[in-house]
N, C-alpha and C positions, 0 to 999 in steps of 0.2 A: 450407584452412589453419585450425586453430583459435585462437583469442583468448580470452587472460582478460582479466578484467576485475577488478580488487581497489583500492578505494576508487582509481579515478581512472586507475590503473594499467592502462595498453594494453602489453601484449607478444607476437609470434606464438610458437608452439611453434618450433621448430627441425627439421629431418626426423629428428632423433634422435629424436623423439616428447618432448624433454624441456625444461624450462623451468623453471630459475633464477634468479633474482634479491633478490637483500639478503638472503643464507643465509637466511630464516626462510620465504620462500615457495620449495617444492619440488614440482613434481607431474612422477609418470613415469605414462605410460602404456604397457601392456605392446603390444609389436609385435602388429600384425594388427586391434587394437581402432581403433574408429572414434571420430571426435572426441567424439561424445557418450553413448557407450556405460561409460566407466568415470569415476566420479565420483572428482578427485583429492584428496587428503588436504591442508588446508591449513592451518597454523597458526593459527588466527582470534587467539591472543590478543594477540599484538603487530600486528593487524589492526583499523581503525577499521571498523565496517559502518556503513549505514543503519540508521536502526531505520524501521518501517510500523506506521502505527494501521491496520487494518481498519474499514472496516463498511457493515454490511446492513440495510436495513431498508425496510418495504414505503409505498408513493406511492400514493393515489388515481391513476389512468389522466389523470383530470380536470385534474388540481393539474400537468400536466409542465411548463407556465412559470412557473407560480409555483416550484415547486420548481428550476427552472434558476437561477431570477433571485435566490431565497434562498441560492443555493449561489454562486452568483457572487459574493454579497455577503459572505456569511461568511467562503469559502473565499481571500477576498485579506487576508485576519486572518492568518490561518494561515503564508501565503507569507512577512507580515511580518516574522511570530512566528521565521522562519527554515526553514518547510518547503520542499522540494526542489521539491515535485511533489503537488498534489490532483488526483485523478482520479475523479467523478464517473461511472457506467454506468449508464444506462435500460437494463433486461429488454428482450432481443433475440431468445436462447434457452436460455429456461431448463425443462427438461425438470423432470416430476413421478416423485421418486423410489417406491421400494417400501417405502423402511423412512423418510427422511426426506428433505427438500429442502429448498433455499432458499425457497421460498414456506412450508411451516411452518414452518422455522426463528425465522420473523418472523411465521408468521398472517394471509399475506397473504389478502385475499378474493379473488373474481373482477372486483372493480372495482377491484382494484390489479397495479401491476408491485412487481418487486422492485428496488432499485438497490443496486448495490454499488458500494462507493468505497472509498480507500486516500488518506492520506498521506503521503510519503515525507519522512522528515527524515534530516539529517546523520548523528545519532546519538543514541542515548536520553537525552543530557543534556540537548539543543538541543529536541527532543521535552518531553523534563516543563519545564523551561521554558517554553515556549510553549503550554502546556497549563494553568498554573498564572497565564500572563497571560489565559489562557480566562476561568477560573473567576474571577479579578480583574474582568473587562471586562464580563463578563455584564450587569450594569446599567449598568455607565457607556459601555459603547461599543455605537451603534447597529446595526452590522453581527450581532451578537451579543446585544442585548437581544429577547427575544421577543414584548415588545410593538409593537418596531419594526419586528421583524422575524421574523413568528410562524414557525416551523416547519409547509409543509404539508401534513405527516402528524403520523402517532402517533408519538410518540417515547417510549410507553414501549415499545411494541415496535421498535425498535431494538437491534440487538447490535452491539458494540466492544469492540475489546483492543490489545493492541499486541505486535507480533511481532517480536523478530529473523531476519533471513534467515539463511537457512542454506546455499542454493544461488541465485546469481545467476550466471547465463546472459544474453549480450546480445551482438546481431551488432552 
C-alpha cells in the first residue's frame, strides 16, 4: 500500500489508485504503475514543507571525537533554535568520481574523511531565525564560540546552502 506523507499528514491510497483530501492535495496514479514509479503532482503552495540546510565538508581521519563531541555541542543549539532533526555522516562509501566528487568538492586530502550533515527545520522561517540567533551567539554562547569550542577541521573549505524539498518519500 502506498503512503504520503505531507507536513504531518499520514493517508493510505485507496485501491482506486487515488487519494484526496482538503481539495488542494490530489494525486492519481494511472492503473498498472507501481507505487513509486509516477511522481504525483501536488499543490505545494497552500503546503507547509521543511526547509534542510545542507553540508559538507572534509575531518582530519584524527579529529573523529573531537569532531563528534564539537557537533554534539553545537548541534543541541540548533535543536533549540527550533531544528527537527541534525544529522551528522562519517564517510563510509564514498566513491572517487570522473569529472567531480565529494572529496573535491571540499579538497579533502588522504588523511581526511568527508562528513555530510543536514538540518531539518520546520520551515524556512523557523530556519533563518535560528540562524540569525547563530550569528548572535557566536561570541556569547559557548556551544558556538570557537575559542570554546574550536571547529576540528577547515572550515573554509566547508560548503552549505539551504534547500527546499521537492520530493519526500518516507515509510
Amino acid at each position: 500500500m502506498a503512503v504520503l506523507f505531507v507536513v504531518g499528514l499520514q493517508a493510505p491510497f485507496r485501491s482506486s489508485r487515488e487519494f484526496s483530501k482538503k481539495s488542494f492535495i490530489t494525486c492519481r496514479f494511472p492503473e498498472g504503475a507501481n507505487d513509486y514509479s509516477v511522481t504525483p503532482h501536488i499543490n505545494t503552495q497552500e503546503l507547509t514543507m521543511s526547509y534542510i540546510d545542507g553540508i559538507v565538508t572534509a575531518v582530519p581521519k584524527a579529529n573523529k571525537d573531537a569532531f563528534i563531541q564539537h557537533a554534539e555541542t553545537a548541534d543541541a543549539a540548533f535543536m533549540e533554535w527550533g531544528a527537527l532533526r541534525v544529522l551528522e555522516c562519517w564517510e563510509d562509501d564514498v566513491p572517487d568520481g570522473k569529472v567531480t566528487d565529494f572529496r573535491r568538492a571540499v579538497q579533502a586530502t588522504d588523511d581526511e574523511v568527508v562528513v555530510f550533515a543536514w538540518i531539518e527545520w520546520p520551515d524556512k522561517a523557523t530556519r533563518d531565525a535560528g540562524m540569525a540567533k547563530m550569528m548572535q551567539a557566536m561570541d556569547s554562547d559557548p556551544r558556538l564560540n570557537p575559542e570554546k569550542n574550536p571547529m576540528p577541521f577547515d572550515g573554509k573549505r566547508m560548503i552549505f546552502g539551504g534547500f527546499s524539498p521537492v520530493v519526500d518519500f518516507k515509510k
